[in-house]
VMD Tcl script that draws the C-alpha trace (Angstrom):
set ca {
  {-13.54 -10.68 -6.02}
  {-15.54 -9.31 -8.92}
  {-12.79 -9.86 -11.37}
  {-14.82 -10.13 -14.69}
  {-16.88 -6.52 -14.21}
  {-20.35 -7.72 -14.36}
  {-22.66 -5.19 -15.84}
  {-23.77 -1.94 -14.20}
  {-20.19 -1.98 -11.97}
  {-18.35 1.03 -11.77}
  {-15.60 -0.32 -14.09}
  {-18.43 -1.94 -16.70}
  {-18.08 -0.61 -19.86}
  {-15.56 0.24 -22.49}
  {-12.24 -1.05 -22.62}
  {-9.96 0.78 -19.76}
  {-7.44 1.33 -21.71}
  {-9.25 3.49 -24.74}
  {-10.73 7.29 -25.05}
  {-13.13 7.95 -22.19}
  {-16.87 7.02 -22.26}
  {-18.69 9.40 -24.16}
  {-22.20 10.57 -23.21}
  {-24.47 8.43 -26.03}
  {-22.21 5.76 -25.17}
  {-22.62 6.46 -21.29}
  {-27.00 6.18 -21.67}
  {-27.43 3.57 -24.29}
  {-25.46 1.73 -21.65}
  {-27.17 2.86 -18.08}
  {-30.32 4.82 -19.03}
  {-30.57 8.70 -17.80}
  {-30.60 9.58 -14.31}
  {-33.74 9.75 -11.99}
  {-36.19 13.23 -13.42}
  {-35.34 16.15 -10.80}
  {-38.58 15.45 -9.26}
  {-37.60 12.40 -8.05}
  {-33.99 12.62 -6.98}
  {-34.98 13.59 -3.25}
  {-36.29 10.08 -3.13}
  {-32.26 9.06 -3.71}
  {-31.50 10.31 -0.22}
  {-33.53 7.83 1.14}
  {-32.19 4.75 -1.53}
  {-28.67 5.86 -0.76}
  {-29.55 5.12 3.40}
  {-30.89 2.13 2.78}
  {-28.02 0.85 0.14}
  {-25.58 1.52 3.13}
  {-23.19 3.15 0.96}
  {-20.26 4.84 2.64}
  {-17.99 7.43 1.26}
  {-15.16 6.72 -0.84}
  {-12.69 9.88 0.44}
  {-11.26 7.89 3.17}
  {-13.70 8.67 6.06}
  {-16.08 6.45 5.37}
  {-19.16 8.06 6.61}
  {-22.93 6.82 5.40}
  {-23.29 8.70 1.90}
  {-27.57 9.14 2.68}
  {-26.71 10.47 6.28}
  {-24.37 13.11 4.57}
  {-26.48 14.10 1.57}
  {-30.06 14.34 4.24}
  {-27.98 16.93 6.59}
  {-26.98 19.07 3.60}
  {-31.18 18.88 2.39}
  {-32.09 20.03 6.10}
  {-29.67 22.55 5.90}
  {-29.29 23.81 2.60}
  {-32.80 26.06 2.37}
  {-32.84 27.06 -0.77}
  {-28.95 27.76 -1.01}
  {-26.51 24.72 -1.45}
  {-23.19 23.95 -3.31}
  {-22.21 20.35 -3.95}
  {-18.11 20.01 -4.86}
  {-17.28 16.81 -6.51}
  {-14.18 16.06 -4.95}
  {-11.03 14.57 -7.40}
  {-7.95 15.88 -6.32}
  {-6.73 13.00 -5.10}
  {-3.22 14.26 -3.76}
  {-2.67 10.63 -2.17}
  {0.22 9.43 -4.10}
  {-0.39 5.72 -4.07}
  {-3.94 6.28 -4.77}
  {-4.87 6.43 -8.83}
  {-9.02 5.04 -8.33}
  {-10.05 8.57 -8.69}
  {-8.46 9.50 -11.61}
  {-8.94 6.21 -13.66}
  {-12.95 6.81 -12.58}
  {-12.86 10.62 -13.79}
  {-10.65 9.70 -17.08}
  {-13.06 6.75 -18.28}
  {-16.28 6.78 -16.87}
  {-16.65 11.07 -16.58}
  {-20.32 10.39 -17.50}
  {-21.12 8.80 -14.30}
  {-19.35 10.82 -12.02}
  {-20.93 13.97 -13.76}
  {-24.12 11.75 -12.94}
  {-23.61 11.37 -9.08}
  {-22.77 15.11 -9.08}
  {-26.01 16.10 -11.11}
  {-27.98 13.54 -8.42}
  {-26.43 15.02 -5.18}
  {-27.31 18.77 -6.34}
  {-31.10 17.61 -7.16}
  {-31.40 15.85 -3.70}
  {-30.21 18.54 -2.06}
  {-31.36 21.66 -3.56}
  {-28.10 22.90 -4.59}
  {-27.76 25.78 -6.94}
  {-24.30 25.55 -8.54}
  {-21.85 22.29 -8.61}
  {-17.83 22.24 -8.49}
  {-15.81 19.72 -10.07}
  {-12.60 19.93 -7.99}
  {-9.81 17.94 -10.18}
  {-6.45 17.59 -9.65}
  {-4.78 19.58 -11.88}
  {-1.52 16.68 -12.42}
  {-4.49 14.35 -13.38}
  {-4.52 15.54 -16.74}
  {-6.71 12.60 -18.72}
  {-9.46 13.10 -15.98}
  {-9.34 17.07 -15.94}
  {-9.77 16.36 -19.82}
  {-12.57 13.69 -19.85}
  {-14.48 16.15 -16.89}
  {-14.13 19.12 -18.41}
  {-15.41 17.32 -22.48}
  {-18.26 15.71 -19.99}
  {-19.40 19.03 -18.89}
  {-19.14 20.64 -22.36}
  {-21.29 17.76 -24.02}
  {-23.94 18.29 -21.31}
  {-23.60 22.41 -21.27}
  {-27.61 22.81 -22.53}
  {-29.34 19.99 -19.59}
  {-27.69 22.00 -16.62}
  {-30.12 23.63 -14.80}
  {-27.36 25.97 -12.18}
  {-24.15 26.97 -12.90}
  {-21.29 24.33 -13.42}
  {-17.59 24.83 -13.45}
  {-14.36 22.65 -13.63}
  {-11.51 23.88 -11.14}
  {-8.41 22.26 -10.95}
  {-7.31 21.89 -7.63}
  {-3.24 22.19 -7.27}
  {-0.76 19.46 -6.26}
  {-0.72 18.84 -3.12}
  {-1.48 16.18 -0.30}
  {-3.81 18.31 2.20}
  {-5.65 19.78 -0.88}
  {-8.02 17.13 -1.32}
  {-9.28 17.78 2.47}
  {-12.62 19.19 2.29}
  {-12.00 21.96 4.11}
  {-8.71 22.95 1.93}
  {-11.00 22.40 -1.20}
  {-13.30 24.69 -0.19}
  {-11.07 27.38 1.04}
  {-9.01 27.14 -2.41}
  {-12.33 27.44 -4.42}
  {-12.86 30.25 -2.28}
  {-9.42 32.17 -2.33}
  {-7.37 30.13 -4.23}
  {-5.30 28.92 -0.84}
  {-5.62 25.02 -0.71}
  {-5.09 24.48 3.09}
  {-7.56 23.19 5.21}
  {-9.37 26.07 7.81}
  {-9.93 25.32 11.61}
  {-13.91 24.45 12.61}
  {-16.19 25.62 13.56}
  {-18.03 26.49 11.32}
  {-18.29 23.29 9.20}
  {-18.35 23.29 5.35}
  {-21.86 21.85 5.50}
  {-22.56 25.14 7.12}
  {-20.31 27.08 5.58}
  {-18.73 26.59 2.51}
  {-18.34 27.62 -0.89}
  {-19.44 31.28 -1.63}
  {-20.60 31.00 1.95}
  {-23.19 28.78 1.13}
  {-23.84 25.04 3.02}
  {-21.56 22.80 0.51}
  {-21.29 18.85 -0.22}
  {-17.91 17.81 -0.56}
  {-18.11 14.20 -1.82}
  {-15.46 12.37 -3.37}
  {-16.01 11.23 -6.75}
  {-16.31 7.38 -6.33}
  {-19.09 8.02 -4.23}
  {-20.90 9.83 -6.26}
  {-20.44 7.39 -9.56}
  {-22.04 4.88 -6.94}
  {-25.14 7.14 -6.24}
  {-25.76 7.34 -9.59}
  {-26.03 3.77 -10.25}
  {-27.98 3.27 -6.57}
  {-29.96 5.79 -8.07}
  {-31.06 3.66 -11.63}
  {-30.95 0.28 -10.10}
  {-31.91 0.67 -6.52}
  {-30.54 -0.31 -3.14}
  {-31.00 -4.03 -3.60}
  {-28.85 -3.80 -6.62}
  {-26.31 -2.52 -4.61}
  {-26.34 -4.89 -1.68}
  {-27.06 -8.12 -3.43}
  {-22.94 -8.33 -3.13}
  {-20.60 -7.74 -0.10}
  {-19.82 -10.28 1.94}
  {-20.17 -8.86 5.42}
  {-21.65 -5.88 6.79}
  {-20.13 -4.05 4.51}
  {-22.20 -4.40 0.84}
  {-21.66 -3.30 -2.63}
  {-18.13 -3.06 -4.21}
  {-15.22 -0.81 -4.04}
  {-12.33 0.55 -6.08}
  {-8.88 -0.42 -4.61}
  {-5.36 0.46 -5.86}
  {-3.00 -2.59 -5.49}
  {0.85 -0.91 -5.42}
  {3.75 -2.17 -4.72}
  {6.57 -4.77 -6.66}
  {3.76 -6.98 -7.86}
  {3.03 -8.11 -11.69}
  {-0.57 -6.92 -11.22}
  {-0.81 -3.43 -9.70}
  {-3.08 -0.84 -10.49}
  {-6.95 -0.09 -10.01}
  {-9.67 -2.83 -9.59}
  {-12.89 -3.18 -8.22}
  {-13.74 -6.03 -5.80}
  {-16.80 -7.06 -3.41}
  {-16.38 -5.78 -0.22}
  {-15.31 -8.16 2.71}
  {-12.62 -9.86 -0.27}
  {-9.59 -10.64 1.62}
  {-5.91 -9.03 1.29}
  {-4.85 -12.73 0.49}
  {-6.87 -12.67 -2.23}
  {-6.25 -9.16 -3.74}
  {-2.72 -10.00 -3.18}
  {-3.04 -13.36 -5.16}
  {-4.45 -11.97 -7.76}
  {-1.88 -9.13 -7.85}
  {0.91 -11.99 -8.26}
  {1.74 -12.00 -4.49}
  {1.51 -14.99 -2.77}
  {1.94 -14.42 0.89}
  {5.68 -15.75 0.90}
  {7.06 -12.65 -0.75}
  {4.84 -9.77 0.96}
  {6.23 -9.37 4.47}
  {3.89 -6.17 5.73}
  {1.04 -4.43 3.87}
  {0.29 -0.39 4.49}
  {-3.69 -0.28 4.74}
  {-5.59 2.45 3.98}
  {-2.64 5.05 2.35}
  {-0.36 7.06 3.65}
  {-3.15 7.87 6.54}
  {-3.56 4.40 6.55}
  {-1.40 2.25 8.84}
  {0.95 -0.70 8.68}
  {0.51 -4.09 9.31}
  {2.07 -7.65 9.00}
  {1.13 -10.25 6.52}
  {0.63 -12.98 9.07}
  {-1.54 -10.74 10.55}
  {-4.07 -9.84 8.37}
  {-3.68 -12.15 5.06}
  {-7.14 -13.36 5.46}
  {-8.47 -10.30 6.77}
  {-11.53 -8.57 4.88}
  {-11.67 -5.89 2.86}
  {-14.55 -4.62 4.60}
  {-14.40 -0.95 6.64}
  {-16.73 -1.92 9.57}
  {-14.30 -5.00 9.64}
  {-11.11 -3.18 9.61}
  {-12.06 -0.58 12.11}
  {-12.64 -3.28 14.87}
  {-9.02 -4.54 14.45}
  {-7.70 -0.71 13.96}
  {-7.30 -0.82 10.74}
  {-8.51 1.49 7.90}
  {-10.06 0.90 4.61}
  {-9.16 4.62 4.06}
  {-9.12 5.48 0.41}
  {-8.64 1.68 -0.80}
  {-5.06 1.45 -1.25}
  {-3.60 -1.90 -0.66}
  {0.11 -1.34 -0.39}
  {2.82 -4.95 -0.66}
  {5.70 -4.43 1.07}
  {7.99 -7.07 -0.61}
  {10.26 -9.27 1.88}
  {13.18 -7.77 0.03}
  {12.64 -4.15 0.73}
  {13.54 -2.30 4.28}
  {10.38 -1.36 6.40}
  {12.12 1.18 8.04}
  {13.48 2.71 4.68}
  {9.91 2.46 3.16}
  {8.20 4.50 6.54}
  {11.04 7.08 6.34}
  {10.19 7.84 2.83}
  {6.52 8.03 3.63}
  {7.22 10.55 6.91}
  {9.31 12.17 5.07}
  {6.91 13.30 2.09}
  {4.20 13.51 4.48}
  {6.60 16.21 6.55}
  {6.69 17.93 3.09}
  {3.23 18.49 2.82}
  {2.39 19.87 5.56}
  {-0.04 22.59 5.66}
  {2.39 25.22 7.15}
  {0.10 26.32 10.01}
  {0.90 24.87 12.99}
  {3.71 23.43 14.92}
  {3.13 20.22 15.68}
  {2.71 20.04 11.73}
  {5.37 22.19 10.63}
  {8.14 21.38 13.12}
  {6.89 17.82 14.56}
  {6.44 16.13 11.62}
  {9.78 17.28 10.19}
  {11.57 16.21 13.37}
  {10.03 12.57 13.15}
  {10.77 12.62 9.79}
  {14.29 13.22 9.72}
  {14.64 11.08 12.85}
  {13.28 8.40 10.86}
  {15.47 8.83 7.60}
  {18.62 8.75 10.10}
  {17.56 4.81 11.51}
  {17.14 4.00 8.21}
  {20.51 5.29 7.04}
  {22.19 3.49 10.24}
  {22.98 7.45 11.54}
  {20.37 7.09 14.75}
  {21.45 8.23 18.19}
  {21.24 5.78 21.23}
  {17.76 7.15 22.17}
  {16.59 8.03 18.54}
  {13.57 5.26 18.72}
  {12.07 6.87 22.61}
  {12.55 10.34 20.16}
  {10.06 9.39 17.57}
  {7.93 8.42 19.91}
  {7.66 11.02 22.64}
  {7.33 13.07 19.49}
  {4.30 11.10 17.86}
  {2.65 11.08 20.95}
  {3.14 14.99 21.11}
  {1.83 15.63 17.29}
  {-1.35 13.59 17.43}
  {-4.36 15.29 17.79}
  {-2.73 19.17 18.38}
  {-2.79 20.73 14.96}
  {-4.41 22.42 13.38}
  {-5.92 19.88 10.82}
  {-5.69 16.10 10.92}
  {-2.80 16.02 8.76}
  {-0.18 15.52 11.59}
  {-2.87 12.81 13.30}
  {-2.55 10.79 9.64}
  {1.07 10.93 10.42}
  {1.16 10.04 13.88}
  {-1.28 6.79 13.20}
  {1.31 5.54 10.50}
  {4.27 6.34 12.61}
  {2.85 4.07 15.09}
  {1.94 1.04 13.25}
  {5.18 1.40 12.17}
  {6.89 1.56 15.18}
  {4.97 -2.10 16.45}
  {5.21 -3.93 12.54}
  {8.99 -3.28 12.24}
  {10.20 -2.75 15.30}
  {12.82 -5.03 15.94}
  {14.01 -3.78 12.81}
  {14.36 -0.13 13.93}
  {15.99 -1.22 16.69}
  {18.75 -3.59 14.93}
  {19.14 -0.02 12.54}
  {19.63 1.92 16.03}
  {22.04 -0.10 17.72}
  {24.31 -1.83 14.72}
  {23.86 0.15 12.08}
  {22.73 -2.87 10.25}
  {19.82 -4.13 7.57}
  {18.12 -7.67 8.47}
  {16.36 -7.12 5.07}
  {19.10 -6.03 3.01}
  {21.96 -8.02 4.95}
  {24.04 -4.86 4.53}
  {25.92 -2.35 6.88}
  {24.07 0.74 6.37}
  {25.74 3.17 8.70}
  {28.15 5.82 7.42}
  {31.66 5.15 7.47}
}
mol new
graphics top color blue
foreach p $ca { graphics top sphere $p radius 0.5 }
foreach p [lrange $ca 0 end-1] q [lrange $ca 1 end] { graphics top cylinder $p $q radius 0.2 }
display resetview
């Protein structure tokens, strides 16, 4: 793990816990970016540094920002993507609040390589130290922007983060996501090709782009290179925002946290897109997205979630299906009525209220949601549901048929 923050690391720097980085601070520590001239020369460091997005997809950050160039001709928008809606995520917001500088950096960088004309910085508006430190960050660099730059605080909201729903509430102030085609990188902001990148991703570019791809590689420990920012949550002495080497194992992030293996009994990978899984099962599993997607798992946005052997699987999915049955987008029914029916099916075996077929309910309709709406937000759902489903299942079915709590070693059913 890179527990010390050796220099040039996201996280290097001033002391987390003060005012954010200012701008002399921010290039008496890293230098200035690459001239203009030379940032189209970044597409090709960011390829060969292998870095892949930080948003939860995970796709090659170089492969992204070369479309957008091909595209763009003469007429781009890059959005630097904070909203961060997940709620067990805070990586995002600890970035934009202390190190604005370099995200700021990674946005200026992106907008170079590609020949954008204007850049977004999309903040959620509930992340008020990071809408501060963005919006000061822009302000102290106000006379170096060459295009238009402009701070807009994206509401609350789960699905508002999506790219699409970012660039349709820049657009008309609606933050749901729109059906494709055509594709944001076609057709985005102002009508204009746009590069949605999260902000992570873009604090990374800007150090690929001052210390080159070797920099960035010479740590990783499998395919996978260069380091990432994880959130560790869950009933743990140590929780909160850290950055490790990829391909460090949950064992160890959960060691560190001040969770030996004895007291986590499942772990939720990835967020609340993410997906469930047991501790036996993937203790000494890597951190490490190529890694995870061959057992199908999911880095995702980096959250590592403990499930403590005292607290009820079942009770901690329902709460999870039932927020993400909240948020839905509103568009669709699979989203709108699917999601609310699993959820409140699963809130009812976790209260000990399930009827005799509840469990073949949830899934006939998982199966039914996945894949038919109108965004991916009910196929985040469905993939959670089902890890669920195999990593507690015996206790969903002790819930169903006795109304009891293995974890709890209480009757839960109403009287």
């Amino acid at each position: 793990m890179i527990s010390d923050q050796p220099t040039h690391r996201l996280l290097a720097g001033p002391p987390l816990d003060g005012a954010a980085e200012r701008l002399d601070e921010h290039r008496a520590r890293l230098g200035r970016l690459p001239q203009e001239a030379e940032a189209p020369y970044a597409i090709g460091l960011l390829e060969a540094s292998g870095l892949l997005g930080r948003g939860g997809a995970g796709f090659p950050v170089g492969r992204k920002w070369r479309a957008l160039a091909q595209r763009a001709g003469g007429r781009a928008v890059v959005v630097a993507n904070g909203a961060e809606g997940e709620p067990a995520s805070f990586k995002d917001r600890i970035l934009m609040a202390q190190r604005p500088h370099l995200v700021v950096d990674g946005a200026i960088l992106a907008a170079d390589a590609i020949g954008a004309d204007e850049i977004v910085f999309y903040v959620g508006r509930e992340h008020g130290a990071a809408v501060a430190a963005i919006d000061r960050a822009i302000e102290e660099r106000r006379s170096e922007f060459r295009r238009p730059v402009r701070l807009v605080r994206a509401p609350i909201g789960y699905v508002a983060g999506e790219a699409s729903a970012a660039v349709n509430f820049i657009n008309t102030g609606d933050a749901r996501p729109t059906s494709t085609p055509p594709r944001v990188s076609e057709h985005g902001v102002g009508g204009a090709p746009t590069l949605v990148q999260n902000v992570e991703s873009l604090a990374y570019a800007a150090l690929i782009a001052r210390f080159g791809e070797g920099w960035y590689r010479s740590v990783g420990r499998l395919q996978s290179r260069g380091t990432a920012l994880i959130t560790v949550t869950g009933d743990v002495s140590a929780q909160g925002v850290r950055e490790i080497e990829l391909g460090t194992t949950i064992g160890e992030v959960a060691t560190a946290a001040g969770a030996p293996a004895p007291r986590v009994q499942a772990i939720v990978l990835g967020g609340y897109f993410g997906t469930w899984a047991s501790t036996g099962d993937v203790w000494d599993l890597p951190l490490d997205p190529v890694a995870m997607k061959g057992r199908g798992l999911t880095f995702g946005c980096g959250i590592v979630g403990l499930l403590p052997t005292d607290v009820c699987g079942v009770a901690a999915t329902a709460e999870i299906m039932s927020f993400l049955a909240a948020e839905s987008a509103g568009q669709c029914g699979p989203c709108l009525h699917g999601l609310r029916a699993i959820g409140d099916a699963t809130k009812r075996v976790a209260q000990g209220r399930a009827a005799v077929d509840e469990i073949g309910r949830i899934e006939r309709w998982t199966s039914l949601v996945d894949g038919r709406g109108a965004c991916h937000h009910p196929d985040g759902a469905a993939q959670l549901m089902v890890s669920a489903l195999n990593v507690f299942g015996e206790e969903f079915l002790l819930h169903t048929r006795t109304g009891r709590c293995s974890v709890t070693g209480s009757q839960i059913a109403a009287a």
